[in-house]
C-alpha positions in Angstrom: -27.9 124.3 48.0 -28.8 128.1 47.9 -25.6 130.4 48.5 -26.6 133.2 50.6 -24.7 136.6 50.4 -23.4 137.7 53.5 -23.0 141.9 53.9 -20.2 141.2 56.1 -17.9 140.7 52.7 -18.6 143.9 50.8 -15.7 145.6 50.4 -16.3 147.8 53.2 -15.4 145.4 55.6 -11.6 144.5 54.2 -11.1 143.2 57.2 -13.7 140.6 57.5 -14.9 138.0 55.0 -17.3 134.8 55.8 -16.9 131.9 54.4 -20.1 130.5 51.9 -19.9 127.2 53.6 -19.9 123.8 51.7 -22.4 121.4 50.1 -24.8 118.9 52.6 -22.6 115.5 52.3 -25.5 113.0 51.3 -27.0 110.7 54.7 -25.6 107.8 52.8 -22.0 107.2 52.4 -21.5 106.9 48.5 -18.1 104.7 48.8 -19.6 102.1 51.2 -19.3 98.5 49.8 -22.1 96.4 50.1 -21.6 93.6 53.0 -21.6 90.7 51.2 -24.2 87.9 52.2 -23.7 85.3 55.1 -23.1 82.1 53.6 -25.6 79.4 54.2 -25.5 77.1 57.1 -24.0 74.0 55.9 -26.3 70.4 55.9 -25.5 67.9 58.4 -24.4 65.9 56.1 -22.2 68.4 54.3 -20.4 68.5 57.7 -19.9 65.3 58.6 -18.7 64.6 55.2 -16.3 67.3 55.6 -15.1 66.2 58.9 -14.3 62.4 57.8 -12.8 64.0 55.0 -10.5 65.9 57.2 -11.7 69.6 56.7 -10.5 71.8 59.0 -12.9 74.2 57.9 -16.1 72.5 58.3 -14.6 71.3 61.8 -14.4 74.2 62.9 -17.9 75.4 62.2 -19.2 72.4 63.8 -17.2 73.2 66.7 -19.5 76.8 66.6 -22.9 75.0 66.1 -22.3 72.5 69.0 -21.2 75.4 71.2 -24.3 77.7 70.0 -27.4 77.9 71.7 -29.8 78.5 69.0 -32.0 75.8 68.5 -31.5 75.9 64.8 -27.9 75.4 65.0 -28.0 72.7 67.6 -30.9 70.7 65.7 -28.0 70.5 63.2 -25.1 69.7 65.9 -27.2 66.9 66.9 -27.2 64.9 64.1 -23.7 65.9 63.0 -22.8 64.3 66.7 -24.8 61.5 65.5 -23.0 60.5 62.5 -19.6 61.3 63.8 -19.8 58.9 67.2 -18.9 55.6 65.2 -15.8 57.3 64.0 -14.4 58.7 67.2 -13.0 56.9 70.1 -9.9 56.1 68.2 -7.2 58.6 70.0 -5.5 59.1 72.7 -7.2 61.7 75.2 -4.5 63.9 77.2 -5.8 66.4 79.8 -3.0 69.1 81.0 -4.0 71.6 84.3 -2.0 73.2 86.5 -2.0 76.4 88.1 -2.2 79.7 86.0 1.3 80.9 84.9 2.6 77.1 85.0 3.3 77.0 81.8 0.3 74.7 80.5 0.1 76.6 76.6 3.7 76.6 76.4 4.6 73.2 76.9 1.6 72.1 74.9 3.5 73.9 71.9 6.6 72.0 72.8 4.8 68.4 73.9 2.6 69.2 70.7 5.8 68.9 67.8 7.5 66.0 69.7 4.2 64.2 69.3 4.0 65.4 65.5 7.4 64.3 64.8 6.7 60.6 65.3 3.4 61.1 62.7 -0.2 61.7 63.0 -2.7 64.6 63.7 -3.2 66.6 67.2 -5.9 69.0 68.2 -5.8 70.9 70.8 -8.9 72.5 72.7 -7.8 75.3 74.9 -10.2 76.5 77.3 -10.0 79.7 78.1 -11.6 81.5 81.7 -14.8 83.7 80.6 -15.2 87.0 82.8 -18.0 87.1 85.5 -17.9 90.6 84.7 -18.4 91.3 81.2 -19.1 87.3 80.2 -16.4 87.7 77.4 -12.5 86.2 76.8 -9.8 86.4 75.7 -8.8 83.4 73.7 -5.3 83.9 73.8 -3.6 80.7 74.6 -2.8 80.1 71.1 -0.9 83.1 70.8 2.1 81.3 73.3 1.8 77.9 70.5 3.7 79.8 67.7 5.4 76.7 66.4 2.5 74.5 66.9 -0.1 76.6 65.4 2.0 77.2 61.8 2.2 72.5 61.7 -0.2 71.3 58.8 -0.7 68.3 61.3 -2.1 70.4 64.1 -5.8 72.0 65.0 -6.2 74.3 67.9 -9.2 75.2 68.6 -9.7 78.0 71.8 -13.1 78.2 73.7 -14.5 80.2 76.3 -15.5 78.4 79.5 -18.8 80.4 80.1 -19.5 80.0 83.3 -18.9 76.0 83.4 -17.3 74.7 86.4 -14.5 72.1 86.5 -11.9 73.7 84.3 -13.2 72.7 80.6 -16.1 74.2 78.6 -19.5 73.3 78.4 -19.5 71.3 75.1 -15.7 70.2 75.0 -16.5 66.7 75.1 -19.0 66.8 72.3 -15.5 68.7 70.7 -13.6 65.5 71.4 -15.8 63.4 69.4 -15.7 65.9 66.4 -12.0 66.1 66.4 -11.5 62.2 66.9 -14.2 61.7 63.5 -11.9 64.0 61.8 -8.8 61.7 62.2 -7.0 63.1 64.8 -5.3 60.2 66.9 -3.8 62.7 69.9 -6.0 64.9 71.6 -4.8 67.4 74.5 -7.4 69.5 76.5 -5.9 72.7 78.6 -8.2 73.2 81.1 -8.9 77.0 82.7 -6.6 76.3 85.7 -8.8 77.2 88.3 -7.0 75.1 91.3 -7.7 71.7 93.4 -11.5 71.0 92.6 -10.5 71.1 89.0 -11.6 67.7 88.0 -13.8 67.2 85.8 -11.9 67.2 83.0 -10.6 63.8 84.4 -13.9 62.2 83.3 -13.3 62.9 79.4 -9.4 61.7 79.3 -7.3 59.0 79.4 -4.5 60.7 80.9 -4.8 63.1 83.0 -1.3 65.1 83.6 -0.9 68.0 86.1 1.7 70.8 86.2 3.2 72.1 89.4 5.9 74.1 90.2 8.6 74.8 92.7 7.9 76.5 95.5 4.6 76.9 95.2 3.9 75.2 98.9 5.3 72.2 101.2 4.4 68.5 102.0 1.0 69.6 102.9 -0.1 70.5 99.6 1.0 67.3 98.1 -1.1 65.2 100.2 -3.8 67.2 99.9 -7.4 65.7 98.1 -9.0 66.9 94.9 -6.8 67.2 92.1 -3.4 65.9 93.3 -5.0 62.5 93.7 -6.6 63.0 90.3 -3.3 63.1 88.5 -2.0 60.7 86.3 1.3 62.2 86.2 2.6 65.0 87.4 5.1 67.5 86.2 7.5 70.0 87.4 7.9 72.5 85.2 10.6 75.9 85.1 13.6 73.5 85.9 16.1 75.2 84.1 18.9 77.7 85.7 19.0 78.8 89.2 15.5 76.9 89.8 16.9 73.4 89.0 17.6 72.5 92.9 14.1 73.7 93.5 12.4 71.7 90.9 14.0 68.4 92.4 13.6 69.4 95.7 9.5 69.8 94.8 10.2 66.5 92.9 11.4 64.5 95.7 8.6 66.4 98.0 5.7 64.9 95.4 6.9 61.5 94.9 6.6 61.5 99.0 3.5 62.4 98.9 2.2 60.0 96.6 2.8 57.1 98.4 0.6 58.7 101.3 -2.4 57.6 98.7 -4.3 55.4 98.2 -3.1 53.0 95.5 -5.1 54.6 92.3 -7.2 52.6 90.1 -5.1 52.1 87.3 -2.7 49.9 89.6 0.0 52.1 89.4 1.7 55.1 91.0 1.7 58.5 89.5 5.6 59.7 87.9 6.6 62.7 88.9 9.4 64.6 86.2 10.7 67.6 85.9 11.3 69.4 82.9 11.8 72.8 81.0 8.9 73.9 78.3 10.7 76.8 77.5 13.9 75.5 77.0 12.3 71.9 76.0 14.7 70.2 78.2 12.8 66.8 79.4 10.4 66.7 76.8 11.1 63.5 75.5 11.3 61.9 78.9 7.8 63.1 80.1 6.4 61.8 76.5 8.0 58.6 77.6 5.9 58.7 81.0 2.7 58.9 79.3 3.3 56.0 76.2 4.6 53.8 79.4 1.3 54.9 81.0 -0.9 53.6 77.8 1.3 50.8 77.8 0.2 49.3 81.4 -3.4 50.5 81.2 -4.4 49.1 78.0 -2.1 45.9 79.5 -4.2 45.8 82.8 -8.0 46.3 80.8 -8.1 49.2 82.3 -8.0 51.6 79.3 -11.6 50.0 77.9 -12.8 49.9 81.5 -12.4 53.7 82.1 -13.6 54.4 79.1 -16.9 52.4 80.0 -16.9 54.3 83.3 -16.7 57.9 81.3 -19.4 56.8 79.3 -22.1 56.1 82.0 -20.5 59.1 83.9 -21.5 61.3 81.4 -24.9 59.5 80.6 -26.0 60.5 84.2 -24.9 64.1 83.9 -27.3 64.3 80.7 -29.9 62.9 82.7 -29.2 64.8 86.2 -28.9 68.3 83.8 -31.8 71.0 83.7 -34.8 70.2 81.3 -33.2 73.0 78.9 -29.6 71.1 78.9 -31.3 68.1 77.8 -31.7 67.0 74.4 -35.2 66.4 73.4 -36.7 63.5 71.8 -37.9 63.4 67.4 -41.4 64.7 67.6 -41.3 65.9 71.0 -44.2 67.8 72.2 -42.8 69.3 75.5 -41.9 73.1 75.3 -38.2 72.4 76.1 -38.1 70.2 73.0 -39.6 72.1 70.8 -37.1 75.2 71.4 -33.7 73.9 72.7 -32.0 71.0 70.8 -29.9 68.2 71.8 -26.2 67.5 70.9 -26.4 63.8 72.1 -29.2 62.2 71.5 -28.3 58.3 72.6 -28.0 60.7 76.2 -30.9 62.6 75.8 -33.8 61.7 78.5 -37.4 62.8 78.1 -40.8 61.9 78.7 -41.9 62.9 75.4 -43.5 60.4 73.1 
């Protein structure tokens, strides 16, 4: 760069002096590493074999293809969902709601080690509330399962709800099956916590256990429709210091309502406990609920028959959704099919040929 002389630093003007400025920086920073390039997308069948082998890793980017909506990544989710159906249906499905601030991510890291402790895998798929606003979120419930998130034995995976109704995401039972392929016999879903109409998580679990707390209304609330009669069990949770005569009053004020129902179709009557996530007082004794629960129902034939039910549920809501939530067909020649893929194709409807 050409240094130009400036008069103003003869030495006539002592008491002035410009500076000859410094050397055009080049458009390109020098010192920039080179981004490194993306891995390839893994095969189908590199993923399923890395899901029956266990591999958190390749679960997890499973989990991201099923939940995409390219139509490249879910040509690939497809037949990883495929493969991995005759290896799922082995676990025990736990759904936990409850209004926000109940306590539902804590006492999932508490419930989460008791059920470690007596052996096998857990995974845990947090949904988390997307913002109308800005469509993003925050993903932060695994940030309250310290313990649980350090155990070898334990995958948590968080997703957004965008935008689906019901409480749980839009792909979190297409999750289940994943998670179930990859060996994992206990399987809890924390749903948004959006209120009464959250139900549809009921329709992808065996269990379905709500968490309440005192105060939070009277004997009107309890025999009120929509969730309350959904509940497999409920909980009261926060029973611990002054709030212990709460929690039991709320107790007693639950266990009235319940017999105001109908008698569910299990053949038994909802438990209602209270307990202490953050002090993990009662924690063995609501466990104890839900294997006494699995006890009766698997007893009764009705394990196997709601599990039937689910099944044909969910075949109807394939076949009820938009043409662009459908999967399409090998060799379809609609224009749906050719651009969006499917993620369960023994579902999937459509008039192609």
């Amino acid at each position: 760069m050409t240094q130009h002389h400036h008069p103003e630093n003869d030495d006539s003007y002592a008491s002035l002096s410009v500076n000859s400025g410094v050397a055009q920086p080049p458009s390109v920073n020098p010192y920039a590493a080179r981004r490194p390039k993306r891995k390839p997308l893994p095969t189908a069948g590199e993923l399923v074999e890395g899901i029956l082998r266990g591999d958190i890793t390749m679960l997890s980017r499973a989990v991201t293809l099923v939940e995409s909506l390219s139509p490249a990544h879910q040509a690939i989710a497809q037949e990883v969902i495929e493969k991995c159906l005759p290896h799922s249906g082995r676990s025990r499905r736990i759904g936990i709601t409850g209004v926000p601030g109940a306590g539902k991510s804590t006492s999932i890291d508490v419930f989460g080690l008791h059920v470690l402790r007596g052996g096998g895998k857990l995974a845990v798929l947090a949904i988390d509330p997307s913002s109308e606003r800005t469509k993003g979120s925050i993903l932060g419930d695994k940030t309250r399962m310290e313990k649980l998130s350090q155990h070898p034995g334990a995958f948590i995976r968080p997703s957004p709800s965008a935008g689906s109704l019901g409480g749980v995401a839009r792909k979190t039972r297409e999750t289940i099956v994943l998670c179930e392929a990859a060996g994992y016999d206990n399987i809890f879903v924390e749903t948004v916590g959006v209120g009464q109409s959250e139900t549809a998580v009921h329709s992808m679990v065996d269990f379905f256990l709500l968490i309440q707390l005192a105060g939070t209304g009277d004997e009107l609330q309890g025999i009120k429709r929509g969730i309350m009669e959904m509940a497999d069990g409920i909980v009261i949770n926060k029973a611990d210091g002054d709030n212990i005569d709460r929690a039991r009053l709320a107790q007693a004020q639950f266990r009235s309502a319940l017999h105001l129902f109908p008698t569910p179709p299990s053949g038994g009557t909802p438990e209602v406990l209270t307990y202490s996530g953050y002090f993990e007082l009662g924690i063995t004794e609501v466990w104890d609920m839900i294997d006494r629960y699995f006890d009766f129902v698997k007893e009764n034939g009705y394990f196997e028959r709601r599990r039937h039910e689910q099944a044909r549920y969910w075949m109807y809501e394939t076949i009820d959704a938009p043409p662009l939530l459908r999967g399409p067909r090998p060799g379809g020649t609609h224009r749906h099919c050719r651009t969006v893929g499917a993620v369960e194709p023994a579902f999937a409807v459509c008039g192609c040929t």
